[in-house]
C-alpha atoms as an extended CHARMM CRD file, in Angstrom:
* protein
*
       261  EXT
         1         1  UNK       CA            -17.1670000000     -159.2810000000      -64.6630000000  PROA      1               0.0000000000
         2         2  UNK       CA            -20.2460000000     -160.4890000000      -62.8900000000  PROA      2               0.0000000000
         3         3  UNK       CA            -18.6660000000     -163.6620000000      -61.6180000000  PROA      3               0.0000000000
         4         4  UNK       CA            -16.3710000000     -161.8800000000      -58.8210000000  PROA      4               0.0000000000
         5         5  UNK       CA            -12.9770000000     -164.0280000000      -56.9920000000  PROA      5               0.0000000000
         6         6  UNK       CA            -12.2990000000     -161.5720000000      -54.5870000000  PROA      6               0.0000000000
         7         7  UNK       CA            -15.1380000000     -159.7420000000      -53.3640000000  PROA      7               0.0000000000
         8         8  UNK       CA            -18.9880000000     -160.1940000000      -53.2960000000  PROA      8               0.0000000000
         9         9  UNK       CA            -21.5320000000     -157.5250000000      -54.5600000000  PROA      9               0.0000000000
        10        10  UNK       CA            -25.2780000000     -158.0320000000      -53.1540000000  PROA      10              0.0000000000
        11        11  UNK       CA            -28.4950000000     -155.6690000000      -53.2830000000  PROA      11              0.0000000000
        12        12  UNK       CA            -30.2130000000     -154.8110000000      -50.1430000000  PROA      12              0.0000000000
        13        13  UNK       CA            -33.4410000000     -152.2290000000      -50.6050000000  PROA      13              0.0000000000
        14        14  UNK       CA            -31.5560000000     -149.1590000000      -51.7340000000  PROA      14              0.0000000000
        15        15  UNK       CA            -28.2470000000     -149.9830000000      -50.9750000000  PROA      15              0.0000000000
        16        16  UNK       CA            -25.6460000000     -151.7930000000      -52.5790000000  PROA      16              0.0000000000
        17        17  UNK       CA            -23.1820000000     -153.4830000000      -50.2150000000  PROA      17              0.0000000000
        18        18  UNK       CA            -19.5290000000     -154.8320000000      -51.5490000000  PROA      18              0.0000000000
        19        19  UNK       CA            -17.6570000000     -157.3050000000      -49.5440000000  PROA      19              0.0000000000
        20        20  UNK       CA            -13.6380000000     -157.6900000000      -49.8060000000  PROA      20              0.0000000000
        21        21  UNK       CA            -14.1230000000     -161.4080000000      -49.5060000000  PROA      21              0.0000000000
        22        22  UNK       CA            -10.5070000000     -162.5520000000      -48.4820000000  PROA      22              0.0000000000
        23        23  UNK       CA            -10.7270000000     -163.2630000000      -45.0350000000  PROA      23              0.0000000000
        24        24  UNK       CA             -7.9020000000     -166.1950000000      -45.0550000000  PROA      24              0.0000000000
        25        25  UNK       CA             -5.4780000000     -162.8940000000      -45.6950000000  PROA      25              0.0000000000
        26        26  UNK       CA             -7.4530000000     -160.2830000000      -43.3360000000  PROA      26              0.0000000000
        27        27  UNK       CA             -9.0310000000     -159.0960000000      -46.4020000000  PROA      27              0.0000000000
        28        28  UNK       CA             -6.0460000000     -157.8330000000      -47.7000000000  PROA      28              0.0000000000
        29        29  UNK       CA             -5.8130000000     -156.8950000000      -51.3860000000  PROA      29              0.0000000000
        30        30  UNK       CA             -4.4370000000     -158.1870000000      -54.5680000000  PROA      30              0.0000000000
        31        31  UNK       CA             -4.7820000000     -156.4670000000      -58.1100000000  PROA      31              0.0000000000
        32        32  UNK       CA             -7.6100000000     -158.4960000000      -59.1080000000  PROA      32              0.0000000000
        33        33  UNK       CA             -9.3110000000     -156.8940000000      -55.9330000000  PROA      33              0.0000000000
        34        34  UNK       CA             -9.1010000000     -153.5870000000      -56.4500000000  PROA      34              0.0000000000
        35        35  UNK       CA             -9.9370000000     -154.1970000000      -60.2910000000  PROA      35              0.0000000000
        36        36  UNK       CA            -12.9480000000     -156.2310000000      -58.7760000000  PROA      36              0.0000000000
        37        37  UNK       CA            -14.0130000000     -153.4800000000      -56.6780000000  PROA      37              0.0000000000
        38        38  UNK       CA            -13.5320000000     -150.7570000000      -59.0900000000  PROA      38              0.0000000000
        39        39  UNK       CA            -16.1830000000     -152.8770000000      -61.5350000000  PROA      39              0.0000000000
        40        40  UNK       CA            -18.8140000000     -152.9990000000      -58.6090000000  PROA      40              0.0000000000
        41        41  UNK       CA            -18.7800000000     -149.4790000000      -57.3210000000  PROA      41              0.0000000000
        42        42  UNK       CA            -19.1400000000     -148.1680000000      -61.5060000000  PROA      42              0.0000000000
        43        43  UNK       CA            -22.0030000000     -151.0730000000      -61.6050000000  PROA      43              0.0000000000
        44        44  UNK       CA            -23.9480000000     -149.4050000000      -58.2590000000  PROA      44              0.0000000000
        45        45  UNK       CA            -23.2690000000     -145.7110000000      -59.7990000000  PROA      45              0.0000000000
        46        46  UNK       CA            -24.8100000000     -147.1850000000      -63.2200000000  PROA      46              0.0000000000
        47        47  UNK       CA            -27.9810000000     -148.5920000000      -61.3350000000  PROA      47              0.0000000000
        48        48  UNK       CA            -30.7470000000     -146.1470000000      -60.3220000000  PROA      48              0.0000000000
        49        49  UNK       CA            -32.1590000000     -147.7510000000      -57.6150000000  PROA      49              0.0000000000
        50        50  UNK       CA            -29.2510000000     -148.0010000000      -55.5770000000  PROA      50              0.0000000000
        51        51  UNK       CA            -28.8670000000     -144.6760000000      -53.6900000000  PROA      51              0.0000000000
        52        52  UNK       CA            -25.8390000000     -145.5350000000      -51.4200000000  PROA      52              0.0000000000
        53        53  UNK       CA            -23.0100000000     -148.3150000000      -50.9960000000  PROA      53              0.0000000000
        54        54  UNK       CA            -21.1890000000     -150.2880000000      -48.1430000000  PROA      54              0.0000000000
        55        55  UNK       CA            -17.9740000000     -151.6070000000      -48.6410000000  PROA      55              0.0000000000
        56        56  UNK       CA            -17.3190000000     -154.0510000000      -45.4630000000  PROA      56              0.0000000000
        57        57  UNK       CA            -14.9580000000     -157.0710000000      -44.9930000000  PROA      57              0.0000000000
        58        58  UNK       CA            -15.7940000000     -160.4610000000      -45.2380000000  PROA      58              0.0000000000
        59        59  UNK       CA            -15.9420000000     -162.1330000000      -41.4600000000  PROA      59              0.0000000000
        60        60  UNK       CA            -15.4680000000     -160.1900000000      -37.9850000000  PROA      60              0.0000000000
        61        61  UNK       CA            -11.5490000000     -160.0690000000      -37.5520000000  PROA      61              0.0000000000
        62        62  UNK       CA            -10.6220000000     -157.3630000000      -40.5600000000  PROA      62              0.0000000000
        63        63  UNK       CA            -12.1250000000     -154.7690000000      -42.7260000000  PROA      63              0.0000000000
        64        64  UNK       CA             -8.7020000000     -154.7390000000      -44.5720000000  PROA      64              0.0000000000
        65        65  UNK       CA             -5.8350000000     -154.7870000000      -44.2140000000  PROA      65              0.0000000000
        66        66  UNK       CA             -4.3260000000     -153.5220000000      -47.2850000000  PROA      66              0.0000000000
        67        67  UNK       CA             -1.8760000000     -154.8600000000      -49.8530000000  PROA      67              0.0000000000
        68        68  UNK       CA             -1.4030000000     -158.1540000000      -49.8960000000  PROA      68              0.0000000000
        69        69  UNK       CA              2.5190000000     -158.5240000000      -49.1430000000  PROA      69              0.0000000000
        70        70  UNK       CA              2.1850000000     -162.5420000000      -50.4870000000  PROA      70              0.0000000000
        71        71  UNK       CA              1.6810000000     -160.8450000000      -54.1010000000  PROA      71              0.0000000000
        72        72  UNK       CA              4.7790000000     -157.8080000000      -53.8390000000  PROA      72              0.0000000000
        73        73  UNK       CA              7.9920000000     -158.9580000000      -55.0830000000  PROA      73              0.0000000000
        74        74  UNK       CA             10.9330000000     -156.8400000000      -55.6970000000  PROA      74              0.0000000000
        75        75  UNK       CA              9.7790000000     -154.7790000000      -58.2840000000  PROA      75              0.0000000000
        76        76  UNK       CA              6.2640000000     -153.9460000000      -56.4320000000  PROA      76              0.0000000000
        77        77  UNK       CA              3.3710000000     -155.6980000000      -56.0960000000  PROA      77              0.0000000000
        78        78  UNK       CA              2.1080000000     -158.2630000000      -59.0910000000  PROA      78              0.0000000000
        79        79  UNK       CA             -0.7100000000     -157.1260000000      -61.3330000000  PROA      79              0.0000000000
        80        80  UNK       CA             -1.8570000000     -155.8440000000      -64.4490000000  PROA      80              0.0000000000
        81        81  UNK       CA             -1.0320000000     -152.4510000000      -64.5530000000  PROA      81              0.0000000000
        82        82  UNK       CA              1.8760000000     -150.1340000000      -64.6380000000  PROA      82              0.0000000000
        83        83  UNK       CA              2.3330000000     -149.9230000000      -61.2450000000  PROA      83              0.0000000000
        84        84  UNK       CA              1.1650000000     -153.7280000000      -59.9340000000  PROA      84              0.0000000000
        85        85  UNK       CA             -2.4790000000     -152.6480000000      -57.9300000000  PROA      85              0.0000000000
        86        86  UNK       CA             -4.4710000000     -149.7090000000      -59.5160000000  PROA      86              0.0000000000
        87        87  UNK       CA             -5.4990000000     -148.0090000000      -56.3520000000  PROA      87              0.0000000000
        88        88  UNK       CA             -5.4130000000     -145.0000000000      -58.0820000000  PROA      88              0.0000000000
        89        89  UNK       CA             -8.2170000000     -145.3680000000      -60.1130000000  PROA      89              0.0000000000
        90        90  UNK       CA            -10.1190000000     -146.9310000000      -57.1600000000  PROA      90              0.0000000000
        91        91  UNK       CA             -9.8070000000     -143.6250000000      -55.0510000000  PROA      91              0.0000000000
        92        92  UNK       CA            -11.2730000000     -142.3570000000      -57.9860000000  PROA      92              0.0000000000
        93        93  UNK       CA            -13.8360000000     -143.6980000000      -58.4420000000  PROA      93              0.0000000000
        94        94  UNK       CA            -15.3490000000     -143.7780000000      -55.0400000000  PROA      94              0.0000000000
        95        95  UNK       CA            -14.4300000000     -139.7320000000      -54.8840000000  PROA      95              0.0000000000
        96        96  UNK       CA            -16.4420000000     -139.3050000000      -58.2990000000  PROA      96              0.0000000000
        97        97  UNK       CA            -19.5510000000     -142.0030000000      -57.5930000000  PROA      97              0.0000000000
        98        98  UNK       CA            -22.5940000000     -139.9600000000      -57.3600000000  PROA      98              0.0000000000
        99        99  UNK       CA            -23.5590000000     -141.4870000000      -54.2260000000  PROA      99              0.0000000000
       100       100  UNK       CA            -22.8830000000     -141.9240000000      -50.9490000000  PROA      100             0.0000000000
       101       101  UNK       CA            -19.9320000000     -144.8320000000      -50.0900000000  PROA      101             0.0000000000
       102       102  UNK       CA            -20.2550000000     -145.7150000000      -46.4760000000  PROA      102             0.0000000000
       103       103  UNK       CA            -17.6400000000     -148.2080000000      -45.0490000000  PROA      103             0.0000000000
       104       104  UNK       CA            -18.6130000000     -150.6580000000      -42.3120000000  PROA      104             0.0000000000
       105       105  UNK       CA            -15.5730000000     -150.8440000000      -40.3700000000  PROA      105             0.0000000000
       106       106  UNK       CA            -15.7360000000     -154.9040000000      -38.9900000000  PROA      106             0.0000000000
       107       107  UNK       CA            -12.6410000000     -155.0820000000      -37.5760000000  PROA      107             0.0000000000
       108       108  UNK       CA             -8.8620000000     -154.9170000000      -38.3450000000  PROA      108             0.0000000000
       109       109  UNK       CA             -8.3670000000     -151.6640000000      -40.9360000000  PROA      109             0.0000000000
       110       110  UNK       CA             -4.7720000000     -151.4040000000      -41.3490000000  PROA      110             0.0000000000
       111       111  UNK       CA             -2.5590000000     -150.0430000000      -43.8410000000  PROA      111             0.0000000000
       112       112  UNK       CA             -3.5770000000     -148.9660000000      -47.3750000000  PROA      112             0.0000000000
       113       113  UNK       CA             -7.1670000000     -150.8720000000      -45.4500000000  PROA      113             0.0000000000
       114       114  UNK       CA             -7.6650000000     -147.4360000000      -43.2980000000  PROA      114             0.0000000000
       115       115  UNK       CA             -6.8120000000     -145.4150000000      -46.0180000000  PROA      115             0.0000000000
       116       116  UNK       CA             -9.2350000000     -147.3370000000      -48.1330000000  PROA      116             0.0000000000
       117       117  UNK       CA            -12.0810000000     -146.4310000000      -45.1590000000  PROA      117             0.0000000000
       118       118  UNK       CA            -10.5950000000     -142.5220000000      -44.9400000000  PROA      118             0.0000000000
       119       119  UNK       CA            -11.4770000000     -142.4480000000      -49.0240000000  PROA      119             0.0000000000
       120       120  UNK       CA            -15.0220000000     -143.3480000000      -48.3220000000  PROA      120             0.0000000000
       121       121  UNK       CA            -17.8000000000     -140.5390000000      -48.0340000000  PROA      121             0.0000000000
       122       122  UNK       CA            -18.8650000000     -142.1290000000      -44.2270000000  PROA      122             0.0000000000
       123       123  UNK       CA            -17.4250000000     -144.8580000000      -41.5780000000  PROA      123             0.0000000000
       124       124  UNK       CA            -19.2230000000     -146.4330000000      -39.6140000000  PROA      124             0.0000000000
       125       125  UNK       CA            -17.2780000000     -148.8560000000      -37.3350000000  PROA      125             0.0000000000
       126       126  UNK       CA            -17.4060000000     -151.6620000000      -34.6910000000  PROA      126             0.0000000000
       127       127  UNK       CA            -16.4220000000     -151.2600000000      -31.3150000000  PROA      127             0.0000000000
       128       128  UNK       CA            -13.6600000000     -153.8440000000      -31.8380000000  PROA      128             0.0000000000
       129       129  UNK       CA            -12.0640000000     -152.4040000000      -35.0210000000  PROA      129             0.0000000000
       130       130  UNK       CA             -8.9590000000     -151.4660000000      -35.1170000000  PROA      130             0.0000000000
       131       131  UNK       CA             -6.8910000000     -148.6930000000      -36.9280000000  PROA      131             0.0000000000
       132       132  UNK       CA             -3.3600000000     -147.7810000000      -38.0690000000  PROA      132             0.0000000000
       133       133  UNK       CA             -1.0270000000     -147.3270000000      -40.4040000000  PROA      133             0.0000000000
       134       134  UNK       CA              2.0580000000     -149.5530000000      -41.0360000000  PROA      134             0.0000000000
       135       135  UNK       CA              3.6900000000     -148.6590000000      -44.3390000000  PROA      135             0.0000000000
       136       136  UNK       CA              7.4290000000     -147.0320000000      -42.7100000000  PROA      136             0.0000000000
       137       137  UNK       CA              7.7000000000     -150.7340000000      -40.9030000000  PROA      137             0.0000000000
       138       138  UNK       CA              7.6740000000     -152.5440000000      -44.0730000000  PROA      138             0.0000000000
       139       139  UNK       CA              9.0430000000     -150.0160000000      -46.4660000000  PROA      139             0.0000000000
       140       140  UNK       CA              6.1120000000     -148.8500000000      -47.8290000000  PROA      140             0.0000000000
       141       141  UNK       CA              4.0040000000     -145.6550000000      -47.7890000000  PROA      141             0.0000000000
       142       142  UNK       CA              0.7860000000     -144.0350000000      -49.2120000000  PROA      142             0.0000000000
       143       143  UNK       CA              0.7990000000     -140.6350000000      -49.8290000000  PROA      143             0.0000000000
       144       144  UNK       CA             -1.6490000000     -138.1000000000      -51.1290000000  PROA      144             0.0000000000
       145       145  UNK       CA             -4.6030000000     -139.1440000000      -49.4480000000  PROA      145             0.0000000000
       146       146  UNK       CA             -3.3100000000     -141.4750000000      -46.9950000000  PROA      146             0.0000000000
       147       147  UNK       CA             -1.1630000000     -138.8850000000      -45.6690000000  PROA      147             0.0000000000
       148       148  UNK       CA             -2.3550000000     -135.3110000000      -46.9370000000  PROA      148             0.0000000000
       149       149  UNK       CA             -6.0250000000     -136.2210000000      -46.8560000000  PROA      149             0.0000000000
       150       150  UNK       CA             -5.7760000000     -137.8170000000      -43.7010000000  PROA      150             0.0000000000
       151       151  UNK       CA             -4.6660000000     -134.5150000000      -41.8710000000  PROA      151             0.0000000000
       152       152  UNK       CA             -7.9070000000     -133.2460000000      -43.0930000000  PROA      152             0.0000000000
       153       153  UNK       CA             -9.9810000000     -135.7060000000      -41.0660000000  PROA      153             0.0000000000
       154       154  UNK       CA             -7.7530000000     -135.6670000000      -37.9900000000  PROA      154             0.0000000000
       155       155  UNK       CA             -5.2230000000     -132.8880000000      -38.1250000000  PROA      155             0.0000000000
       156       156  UNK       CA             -1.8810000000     -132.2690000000      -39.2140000000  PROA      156             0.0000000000
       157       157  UNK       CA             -0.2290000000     -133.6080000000      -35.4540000000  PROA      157             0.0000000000
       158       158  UNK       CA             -2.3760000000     -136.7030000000      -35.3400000000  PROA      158             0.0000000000
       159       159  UNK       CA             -1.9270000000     -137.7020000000      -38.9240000000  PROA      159             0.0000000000
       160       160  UNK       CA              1.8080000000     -137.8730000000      -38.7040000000  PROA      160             0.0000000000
       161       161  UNK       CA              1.3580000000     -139.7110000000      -35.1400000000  PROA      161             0.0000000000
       162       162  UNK       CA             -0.3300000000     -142.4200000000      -37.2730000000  PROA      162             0.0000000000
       163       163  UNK       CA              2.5820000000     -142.7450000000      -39.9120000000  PROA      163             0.0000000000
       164       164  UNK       CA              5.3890000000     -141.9070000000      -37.5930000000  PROA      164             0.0000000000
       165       165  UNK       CA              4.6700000000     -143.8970000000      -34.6170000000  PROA      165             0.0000000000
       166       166  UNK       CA              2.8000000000     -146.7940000000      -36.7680000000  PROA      166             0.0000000000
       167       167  UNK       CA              0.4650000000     -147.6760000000      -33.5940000000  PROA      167             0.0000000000
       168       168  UNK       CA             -3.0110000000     -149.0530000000      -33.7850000000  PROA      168             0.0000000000
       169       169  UNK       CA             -6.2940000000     -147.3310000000      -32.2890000000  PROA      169             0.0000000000
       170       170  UNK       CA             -9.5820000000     -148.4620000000      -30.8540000000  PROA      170             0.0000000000
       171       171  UNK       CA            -12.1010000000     -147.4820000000      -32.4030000000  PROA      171             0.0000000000
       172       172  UNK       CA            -13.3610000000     -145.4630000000      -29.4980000000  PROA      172             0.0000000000
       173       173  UNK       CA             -9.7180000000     -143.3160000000      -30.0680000000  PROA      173             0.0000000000
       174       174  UNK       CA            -10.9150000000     -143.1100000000      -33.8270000000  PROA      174             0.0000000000
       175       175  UNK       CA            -14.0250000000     -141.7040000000      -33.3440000000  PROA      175             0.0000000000
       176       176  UNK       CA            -12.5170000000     -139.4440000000      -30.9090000000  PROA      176             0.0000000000
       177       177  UNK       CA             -9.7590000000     -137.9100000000      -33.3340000000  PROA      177             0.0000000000
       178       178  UNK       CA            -12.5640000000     -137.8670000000      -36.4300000000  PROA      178             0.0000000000
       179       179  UNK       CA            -11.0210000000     -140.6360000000      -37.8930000000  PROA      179             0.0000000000
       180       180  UNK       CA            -14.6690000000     -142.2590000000      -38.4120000000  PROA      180             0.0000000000
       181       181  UNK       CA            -18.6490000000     -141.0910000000      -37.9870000000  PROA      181             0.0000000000
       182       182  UNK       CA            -19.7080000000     -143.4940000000      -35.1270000000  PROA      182             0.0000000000
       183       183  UNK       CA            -19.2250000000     -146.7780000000      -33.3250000000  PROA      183             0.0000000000
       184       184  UNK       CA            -21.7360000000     -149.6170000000      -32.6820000000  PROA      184             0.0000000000
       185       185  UNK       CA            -21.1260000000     -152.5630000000      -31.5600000000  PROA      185             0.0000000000
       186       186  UNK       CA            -20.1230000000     -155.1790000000      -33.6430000000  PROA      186             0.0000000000
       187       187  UNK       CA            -23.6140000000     -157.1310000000      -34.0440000000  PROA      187             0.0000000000
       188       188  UNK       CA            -25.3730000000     -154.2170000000      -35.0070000000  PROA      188             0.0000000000
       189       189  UNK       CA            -22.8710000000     -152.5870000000      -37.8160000000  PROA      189             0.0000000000
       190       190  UNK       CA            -24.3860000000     -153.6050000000      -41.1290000000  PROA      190             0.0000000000
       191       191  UNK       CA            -28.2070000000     -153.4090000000      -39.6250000000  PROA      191             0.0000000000
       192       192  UNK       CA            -26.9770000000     -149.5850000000      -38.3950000000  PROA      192             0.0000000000
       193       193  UNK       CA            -25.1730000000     -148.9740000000      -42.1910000000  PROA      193             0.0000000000
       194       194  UNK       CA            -28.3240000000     -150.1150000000      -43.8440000000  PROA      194             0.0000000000
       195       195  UNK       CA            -30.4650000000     -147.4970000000      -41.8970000000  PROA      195             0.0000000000
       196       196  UNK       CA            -27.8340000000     -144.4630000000      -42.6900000000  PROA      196             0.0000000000
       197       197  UNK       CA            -28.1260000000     -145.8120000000      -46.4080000000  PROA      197             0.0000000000
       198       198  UNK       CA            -32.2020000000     -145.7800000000      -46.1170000000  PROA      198             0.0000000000
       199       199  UNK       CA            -31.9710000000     -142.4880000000      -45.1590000000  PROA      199             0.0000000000
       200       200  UNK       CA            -29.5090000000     -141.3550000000      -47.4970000000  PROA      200             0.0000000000
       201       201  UNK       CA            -32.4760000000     -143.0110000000      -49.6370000000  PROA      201             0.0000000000
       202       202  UNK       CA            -34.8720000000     -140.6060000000      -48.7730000000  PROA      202             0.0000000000
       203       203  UNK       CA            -33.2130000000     -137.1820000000      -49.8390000000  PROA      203             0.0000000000
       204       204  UNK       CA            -32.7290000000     -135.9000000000      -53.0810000000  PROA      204             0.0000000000
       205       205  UNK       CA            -29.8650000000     -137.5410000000      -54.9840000000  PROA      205             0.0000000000
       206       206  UNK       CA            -29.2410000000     -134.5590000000      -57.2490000000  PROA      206             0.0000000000
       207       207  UNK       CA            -28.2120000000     -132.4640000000      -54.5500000000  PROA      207             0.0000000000
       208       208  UNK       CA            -26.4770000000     -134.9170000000      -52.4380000000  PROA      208             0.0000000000
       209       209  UNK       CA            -24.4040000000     -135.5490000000      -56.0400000000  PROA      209             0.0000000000
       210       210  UNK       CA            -23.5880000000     -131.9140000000      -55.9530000000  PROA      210             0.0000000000
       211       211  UNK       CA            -22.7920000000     -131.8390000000      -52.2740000000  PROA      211             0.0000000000
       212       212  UNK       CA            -20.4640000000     -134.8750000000      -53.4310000000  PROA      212             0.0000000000
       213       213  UNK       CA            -18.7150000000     -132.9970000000      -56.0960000000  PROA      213             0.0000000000
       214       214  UNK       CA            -18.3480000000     -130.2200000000      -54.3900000000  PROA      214             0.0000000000
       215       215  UNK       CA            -16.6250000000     -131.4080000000      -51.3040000000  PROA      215             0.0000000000
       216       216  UNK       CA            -13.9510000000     -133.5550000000      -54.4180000000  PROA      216             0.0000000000
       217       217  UNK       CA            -13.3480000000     -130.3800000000      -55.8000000000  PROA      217             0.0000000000
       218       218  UNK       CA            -11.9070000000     -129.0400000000      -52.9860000000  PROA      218             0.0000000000
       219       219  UNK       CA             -9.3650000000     -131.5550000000      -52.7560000000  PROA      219             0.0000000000
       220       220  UNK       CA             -8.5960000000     -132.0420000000      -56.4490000000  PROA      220             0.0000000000
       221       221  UNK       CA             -4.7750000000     -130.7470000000      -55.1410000000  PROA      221             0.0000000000
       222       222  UNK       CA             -4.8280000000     -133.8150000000      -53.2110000000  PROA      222             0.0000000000
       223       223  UNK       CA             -6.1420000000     -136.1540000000      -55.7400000000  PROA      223             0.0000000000
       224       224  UNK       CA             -3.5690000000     -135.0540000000      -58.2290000000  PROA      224             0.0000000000
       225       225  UNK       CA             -1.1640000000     -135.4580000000      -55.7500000000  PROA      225             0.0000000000
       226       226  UNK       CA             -2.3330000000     -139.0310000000      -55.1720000000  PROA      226             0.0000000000
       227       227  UNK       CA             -1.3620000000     -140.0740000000      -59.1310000000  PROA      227             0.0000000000
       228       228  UNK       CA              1.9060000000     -138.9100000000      -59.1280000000  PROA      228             0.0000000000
       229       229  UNK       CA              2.6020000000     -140.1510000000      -55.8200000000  PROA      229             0.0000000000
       230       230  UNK       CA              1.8200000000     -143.6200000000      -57.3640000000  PROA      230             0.0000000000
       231       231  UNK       CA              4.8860000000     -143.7740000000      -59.4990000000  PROA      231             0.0000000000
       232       232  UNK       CA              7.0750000000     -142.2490000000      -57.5270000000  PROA      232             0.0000000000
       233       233  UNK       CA              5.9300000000     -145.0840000000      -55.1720000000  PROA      233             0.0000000000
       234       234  UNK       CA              6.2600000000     -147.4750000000      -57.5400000000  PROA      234             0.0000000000
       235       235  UNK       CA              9.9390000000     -146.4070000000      -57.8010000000  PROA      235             0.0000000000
       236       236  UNK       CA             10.6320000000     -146.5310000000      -53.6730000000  PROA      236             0.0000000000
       237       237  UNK       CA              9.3450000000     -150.0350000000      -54.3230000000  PROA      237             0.0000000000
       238       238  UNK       CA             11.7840000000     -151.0050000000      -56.2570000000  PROA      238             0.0000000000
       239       239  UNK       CA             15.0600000000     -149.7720000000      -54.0940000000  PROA      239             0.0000000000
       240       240  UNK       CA             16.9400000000     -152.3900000000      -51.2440000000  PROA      240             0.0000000000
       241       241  UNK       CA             15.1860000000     -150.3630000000      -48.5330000000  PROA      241             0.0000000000
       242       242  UNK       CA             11.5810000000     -151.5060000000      -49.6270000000  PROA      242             0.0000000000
       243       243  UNK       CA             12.7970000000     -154.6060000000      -50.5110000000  PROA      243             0.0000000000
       244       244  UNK       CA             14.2220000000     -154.8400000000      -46.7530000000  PROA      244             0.0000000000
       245       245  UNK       CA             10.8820000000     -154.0860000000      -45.2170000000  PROA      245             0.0000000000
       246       246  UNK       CA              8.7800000000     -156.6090000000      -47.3850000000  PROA      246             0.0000000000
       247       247  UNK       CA             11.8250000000     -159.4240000000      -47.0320000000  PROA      247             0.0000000000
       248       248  UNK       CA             11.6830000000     -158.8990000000      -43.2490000000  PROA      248             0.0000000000
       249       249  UNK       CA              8.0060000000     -159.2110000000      -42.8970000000  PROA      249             0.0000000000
       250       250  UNK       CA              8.2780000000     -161.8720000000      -44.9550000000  PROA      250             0.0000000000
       251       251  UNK       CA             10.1830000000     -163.8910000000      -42.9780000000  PROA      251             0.0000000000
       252       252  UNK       CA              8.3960000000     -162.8190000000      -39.6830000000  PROA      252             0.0000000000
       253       253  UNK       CA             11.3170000000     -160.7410000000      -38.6210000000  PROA      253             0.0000000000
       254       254  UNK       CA             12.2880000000     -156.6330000000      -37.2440000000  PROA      254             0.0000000000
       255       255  UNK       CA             13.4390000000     -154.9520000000      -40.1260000000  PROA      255             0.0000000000
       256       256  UNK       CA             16.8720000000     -153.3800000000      -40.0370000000  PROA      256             0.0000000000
       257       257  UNK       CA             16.6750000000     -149.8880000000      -41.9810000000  PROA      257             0.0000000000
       258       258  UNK       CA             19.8460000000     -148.9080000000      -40.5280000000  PROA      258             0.0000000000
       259       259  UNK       CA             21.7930000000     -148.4900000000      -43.6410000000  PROA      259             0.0000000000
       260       260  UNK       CA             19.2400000000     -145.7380000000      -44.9680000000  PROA      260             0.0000000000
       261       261  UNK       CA             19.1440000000     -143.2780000000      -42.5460000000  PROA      261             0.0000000000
């Protein structure tokens, strides 16, 4: 799968930087995506002169934005696999890469798109990205380690702000709450995650490999959590209350969860 729809995959020095290359749709993502970027991060683990990756979005207005809603019909989103998008094995595989993944945060990171970001080992972001979560306003959610591993980064209050309230954040008020590792401004955010990946260059990869291992196994709970979440999501999906939230963004409209409460 070297010829790549969805994303692009380029070689810079030591790093290896993957674009989700959907900016008509905010850089939201499909099944082929996620299958796309799954093939590029296994292809930078396989190659030994590539010591660290950057996953950034493809213009300035989003980083991602997460599922694409255009591709979710009633039973879940379309795709492949069991349950539509495998995002399951893409948190995997960035948790078990035995380098560093760094996201470059260039703007909108919303949804399953912050969640994607909170996965990765660093975030770096511009000073006009946004953040949030929006699953509970279209009947969606992401649990495991958008919710539990979350409340590791930012707390157990803040993290259920995010979900509960659904607001967005500068990215001042994320690196404030430790939602990311620094803010540049917007110009200088792949030049600045190219000199964090030549550094990451310069120091031995066996131990940062065990460093990386080491900080997965302590959330292995999590990460088991995070597959059976996925069917039991793929269930919610399936009920009139999900299908509520996606129908009303669909047609541009408040959703009306009344009847579920």
């Amino acid at each position: 799968m070297s010829d790549y729809t969805d994303i692009r995959y380029e070689r810079r020095d030591a790093a290896a930087i993957v674009t989700i290359d959907r900016p008509e749709v905010m850089n939201a993502f499909r099944a082929e995506t996620v299958d796309e970027l799954v093939h590029a991060l296994r292809a930078a683990a396989a190659d030994r002169t590539v010591a660290a990756v950057v996953i950034t979005g493809a213009g300035e207005k989003a980083f991602c934005t997460g599922g694409d809603l255009s591709t979710k019909t009633d039973a879940g989103y379309a795709g492949p696999h069991a349950t539509g998008i495998d995002i399951d094995t893409f948190n995997y595989t960035v948790r078990s890469l035995p380098k560093p993944v760094i996201a470059a945060v260039n703007g909108y990171a919303i949804g399953g798109g912050n969640v994607l970001q909170v996965v990765c080992d660093l975030t770096i972001a511009a000073e006009h990205a946004v953040f949030g979560q929006v699953g509970p306003r279209v009947g969606s959610v992401d649990p495991g380690f958008g919710t539990s591993y979350l409340a590791r980064l930012v707390g157990e209050k803040k993290a259920r702000e995010l979900w509960f309230l659904c607001r967005r954040y500068s990215a001042a008020e994320a690196l404030a709450m430790g939602l990311v590792n620094a803010v540049v401004p917007g110009e200088e955010l792949m030049a600045e995650a190219l000199r964090w990946c030549a550094e990451i260059a310069a120091l031995s990869p066996t131990a940062l490999r065990l460093a990386k291992q080491s900080f997965a196994v302590d959330t292995e709970m999590i990460a088991a959590m995070s597959r059976f979440a996925v069917s039991t999501v793929d269930l919610f999906y399936r009920t009139a209350e999900a299908e509520e939230g996606y129908r009303a963004f669909r047609d541009r409209r408040a959703p009306d969860f009344t009847d579920y409460r």
